[in-house]
N, C-alpha and C positions, 0 to 999 in steps of 0.2 A: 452440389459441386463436388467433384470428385480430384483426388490428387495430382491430378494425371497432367499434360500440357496446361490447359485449360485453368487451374487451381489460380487464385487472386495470390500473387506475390506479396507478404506480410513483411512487415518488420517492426518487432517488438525492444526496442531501448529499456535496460532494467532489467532483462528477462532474466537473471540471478536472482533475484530480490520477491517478495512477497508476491503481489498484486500481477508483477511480470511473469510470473513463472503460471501462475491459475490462467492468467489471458491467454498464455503459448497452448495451453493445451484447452483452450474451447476454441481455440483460431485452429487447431489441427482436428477436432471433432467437427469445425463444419467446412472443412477441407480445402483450406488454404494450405501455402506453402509460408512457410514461417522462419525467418532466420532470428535468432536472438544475439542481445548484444550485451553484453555488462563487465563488469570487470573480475567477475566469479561465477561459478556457475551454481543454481540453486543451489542452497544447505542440504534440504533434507532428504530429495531425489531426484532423479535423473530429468532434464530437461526434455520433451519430447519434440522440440524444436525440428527440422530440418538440417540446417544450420547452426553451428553457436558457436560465437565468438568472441573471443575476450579482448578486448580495446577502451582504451579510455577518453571516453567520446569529451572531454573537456578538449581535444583538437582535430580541428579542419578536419584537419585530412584521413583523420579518423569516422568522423562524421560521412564524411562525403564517400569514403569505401564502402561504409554503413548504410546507405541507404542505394546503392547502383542495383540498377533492373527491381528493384521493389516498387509494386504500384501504391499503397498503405504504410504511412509509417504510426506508429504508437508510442510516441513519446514521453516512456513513463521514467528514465533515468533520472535521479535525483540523490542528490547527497542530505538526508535525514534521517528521522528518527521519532523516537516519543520525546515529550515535553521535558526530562530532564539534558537529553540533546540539544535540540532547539533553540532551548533556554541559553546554553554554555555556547555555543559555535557561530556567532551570529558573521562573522567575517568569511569564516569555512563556507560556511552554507550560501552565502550571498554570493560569491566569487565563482567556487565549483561550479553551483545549479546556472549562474549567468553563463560562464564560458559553453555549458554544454548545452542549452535551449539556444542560444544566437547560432553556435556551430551548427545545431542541427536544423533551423530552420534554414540558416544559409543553403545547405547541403543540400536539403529536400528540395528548396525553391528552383535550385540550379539545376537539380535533377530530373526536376517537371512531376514530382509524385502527384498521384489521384487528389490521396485525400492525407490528411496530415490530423494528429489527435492528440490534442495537449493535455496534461494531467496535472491539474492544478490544485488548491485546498481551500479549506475552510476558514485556514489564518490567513485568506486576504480579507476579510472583512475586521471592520473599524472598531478598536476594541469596547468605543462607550457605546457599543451596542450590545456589549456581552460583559455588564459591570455588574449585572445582579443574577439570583440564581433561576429567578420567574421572568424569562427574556421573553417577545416575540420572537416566532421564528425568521429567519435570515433571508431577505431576498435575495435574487443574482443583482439587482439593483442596487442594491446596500453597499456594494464593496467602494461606489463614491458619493460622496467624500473621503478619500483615504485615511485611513489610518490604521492598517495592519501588525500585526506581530512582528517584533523586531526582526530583521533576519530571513528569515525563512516566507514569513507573509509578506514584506516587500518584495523577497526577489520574486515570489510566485507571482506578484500584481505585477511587478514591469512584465514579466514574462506575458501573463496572458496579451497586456498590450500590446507588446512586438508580435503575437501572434497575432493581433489582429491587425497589426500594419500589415502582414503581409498577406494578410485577406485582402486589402484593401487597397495596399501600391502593386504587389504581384500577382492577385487573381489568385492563391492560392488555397484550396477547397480544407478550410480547416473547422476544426470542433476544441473548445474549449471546455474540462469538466472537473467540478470543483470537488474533490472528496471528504466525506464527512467520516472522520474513523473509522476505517475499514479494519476489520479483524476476522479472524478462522484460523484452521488448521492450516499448518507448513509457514505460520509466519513467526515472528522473534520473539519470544516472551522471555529472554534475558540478556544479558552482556551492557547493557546502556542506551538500547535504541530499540529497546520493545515499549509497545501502546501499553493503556491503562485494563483491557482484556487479556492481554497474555500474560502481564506483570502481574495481576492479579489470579490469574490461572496458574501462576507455577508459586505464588506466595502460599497458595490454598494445597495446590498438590503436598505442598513437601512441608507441611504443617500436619503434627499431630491435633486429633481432636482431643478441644477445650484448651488450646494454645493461643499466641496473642501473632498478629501479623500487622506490618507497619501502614499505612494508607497517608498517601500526600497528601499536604493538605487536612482541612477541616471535617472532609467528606462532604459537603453540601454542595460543592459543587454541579454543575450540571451538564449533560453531554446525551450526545445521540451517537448511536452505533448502526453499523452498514453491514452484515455478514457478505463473506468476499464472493458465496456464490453471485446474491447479487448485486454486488459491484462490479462481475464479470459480465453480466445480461444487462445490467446497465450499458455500461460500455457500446457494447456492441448496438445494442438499440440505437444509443447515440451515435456512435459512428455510422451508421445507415439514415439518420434520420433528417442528413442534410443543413443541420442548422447549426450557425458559425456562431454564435455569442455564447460568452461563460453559462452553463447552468448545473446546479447544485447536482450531486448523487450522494443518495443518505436518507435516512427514514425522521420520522417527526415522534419516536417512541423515548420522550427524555425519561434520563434517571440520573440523582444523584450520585457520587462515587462509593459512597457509604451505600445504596440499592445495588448496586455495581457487585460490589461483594459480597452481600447476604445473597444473590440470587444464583455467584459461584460457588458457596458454600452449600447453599440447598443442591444444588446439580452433585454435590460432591460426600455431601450426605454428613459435614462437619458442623458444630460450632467455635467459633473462632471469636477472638477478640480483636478489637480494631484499634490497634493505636495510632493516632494521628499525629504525624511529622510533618508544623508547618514551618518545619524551615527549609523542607525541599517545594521547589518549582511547583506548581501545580495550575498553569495558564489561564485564561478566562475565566472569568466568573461562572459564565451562563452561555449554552451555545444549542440554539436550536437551526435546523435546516427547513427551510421552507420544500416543498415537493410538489407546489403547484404546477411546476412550470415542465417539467419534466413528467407529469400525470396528464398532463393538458397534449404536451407535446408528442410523447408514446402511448398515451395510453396505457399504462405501463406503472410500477410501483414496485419496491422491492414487495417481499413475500415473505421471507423468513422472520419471525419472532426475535428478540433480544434472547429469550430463555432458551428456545430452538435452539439458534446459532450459538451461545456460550455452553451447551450440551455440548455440542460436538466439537468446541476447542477447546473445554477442559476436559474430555476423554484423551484428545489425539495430545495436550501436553503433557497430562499424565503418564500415557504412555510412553514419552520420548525422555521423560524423567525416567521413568520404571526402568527402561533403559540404561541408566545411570547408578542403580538404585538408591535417588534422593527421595521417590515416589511414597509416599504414605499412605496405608487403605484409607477407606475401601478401595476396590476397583469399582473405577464406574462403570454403570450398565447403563445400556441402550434400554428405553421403553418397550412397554408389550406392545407389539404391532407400528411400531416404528422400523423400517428397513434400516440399516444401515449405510449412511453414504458413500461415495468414491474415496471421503479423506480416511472413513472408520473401517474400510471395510481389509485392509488389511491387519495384523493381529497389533495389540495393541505395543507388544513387546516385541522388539525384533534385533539382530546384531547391531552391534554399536559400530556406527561408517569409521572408519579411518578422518584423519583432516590434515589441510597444508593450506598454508597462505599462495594462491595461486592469484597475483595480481591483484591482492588487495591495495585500495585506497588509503597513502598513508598520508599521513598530515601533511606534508611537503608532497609537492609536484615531480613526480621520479621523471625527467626527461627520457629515460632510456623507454618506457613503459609503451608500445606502440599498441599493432594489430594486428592479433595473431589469429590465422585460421582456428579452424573445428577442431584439432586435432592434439587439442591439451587434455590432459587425462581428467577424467571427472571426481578427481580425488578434491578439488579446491572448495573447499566449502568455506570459505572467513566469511565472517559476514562484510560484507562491503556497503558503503554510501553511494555507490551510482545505483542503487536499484529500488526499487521498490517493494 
């Protein structure tokens, strides 16, 4: 598919935030047209978008400008975070993430889009299935009987529901996909709303060797990790593959959170101490992702390693620290006969961006806060909660 007339009209929700900003530019490598939508524009660089526009899709009429003449919407906007987020915000997160999944299925349904793609999690599932640290892995089936994470795992479960009432009153061609910790380069590893990979990638950076670093929790906890390429190829897969029920994206490789960090350490060439702070948050006991269904369905598996993938996000936070200079040696290296990727392959060090609060999410609802064209300076890096 080429750019040209022809190109499948995109729209990407979140495309400031993590996960939205990787999808924008593998939606523009297989040559769609792609407008983005959030309420900032990516942090760490330039959106390759078509389009990008900063609106706050918690209303209508926002939504519904959001999705005009797009065949595709990807609905990945979301007000969250890592677990000590989550944990604190349980009215924020429920309110926000409701107003703007209803707005934007409204908008899409009335709009007649193709196909519609919801971005769901892993906190919908019932937490006395994740009470100890040797769990089975998690079916798509499992998430009823409910009983989700406060907050953030209920709104995700109504939300996929309404997404599948409107499979099922309106005819509308949707996909539901559940993510299992996603991490890599360009995503948050600080401020209050980075995962247990970036947190621990910038604890290790800016740690001298044979220093102590704090770890939530007991460390025994348990989790599975997704690196974001493939949760990008996932995606896609899914959205091609026609099928409308929840189903997982995530690998089956658990580790402790205490594994977690000796194996950022080894990439980083420190020894470090681990002190355990259990009086911060540190979610489920035990959380494993099932991949049958999704191996069954594409054919298909992520690819990348745990050790792989935390290579290349503890280079690219190193370097964004080095930046800073809070970075501590070594510098990490790339293996012999390992390329370098799209995220490493610029230098690890490079000038420090400018930043301004361009339309961040503030804890109160700014009514003034509308939709503003392409044409805002790409100076806005805050971090924001509508993205991913």
């Amino acid at each position: 598919m080429t750019n040209g007339d022809n190109a499948r009209r995109v729209l990407v929700t979140g495309a400031g935030g993590f996960i939205g900003h990787h999808l924008v530019k593998r939606l523009k490598a297989d040559g769609c047209w792609v407008r983005g939508v959030d309420l900032k524009r990516p942090e760490f660089e330039p959106s390759s978008a078509d389009e990008f526009v900063i609106a706050d899709l918690r209303s209508l009429d926002n939504c519904t400008r959001a999705v005009l003449d797009v065949q595709d919407v990807y609905q990945l906007a979301a007000d969250m975070g890592g677990i000590g987020y989550i944990a604190k915000f349980h009215s924020r997160l429920a309110r926000n993430n409701t107003l703007i999944n209803a707005h934007m299925l409204e908008a899409s349904s009335l709009e007649g889009v193709d196909r519609y793609l919801f971005t769901s999690s892993a906190c919908v599932y019932p937490s006395f299935l994740q009470n100890r640290e040797e769990v089975p892995p998690l079916r798509e089936e499992d998430a009823i009987p409910a009983h989700p994470e406060q907050g953030y795992g209920w709104e995700k479960l109504f939300a996929e529901q309404l997404t599948g009432y409107y499979h099922q009153d309106e005819g509308m061609d949707v996909r539901i996909v559940r993510f299992h910790n996603v991490y890599g380069p360009l995503g948050t590893f600080e401020g209050g709303r980075e995962k247990a990979p970036g947190a621990i990638c910038r604890k290790v950076a800016e740690a001298e060797d044979g220093e102590a670093i704090e770890v939530w929790g007991d460390g025994r906890q348990t989790r599975t990790f997704c690196f974001i390429d493939d949760c990008v190829e996932g995606i896609r897969r899914i959205m091609e593959s026609g099928y409308n029920d929840p189903i997982n994206l995530g690998t089956d490789e658990v580790v402790t959170a205490d594994r977690l960090v000796d194996l950022v350490c080894s990439i980083a060439g420190k020894h470090l101490e681990k002190v355990h702070n259990l009086a911060q948050p540190q979610g489920v006991r035990g959380r494993n992702c099932d991949t049958t269904r999704f191996r069954e369905l594409l054919g298909w598996e992520p690819r990348v390693s745990l050790l792989e993938g935390l290579r290349e996000t503890y280079a690219w936070v190193w370097g964004e620290l080095a930046n800073q200079g809070r970075a501590k040696p070594p510098l990490p290296r790339i293996p012999v006969g390992q390329p370098p990727s799209m995220a490493m392959a610029p230098s690890l060090v490079r000038p420090q961006a400018g930043s301004s609060a361009e339309g961040a999410l503030r804890a109160d609802l700014n009514p003034s806060l509308g939709f503003v064209g392409g044409s805002q300076t790409q100076a806005g890096r805050e971090r924001s909660p509508d993205s991913r």
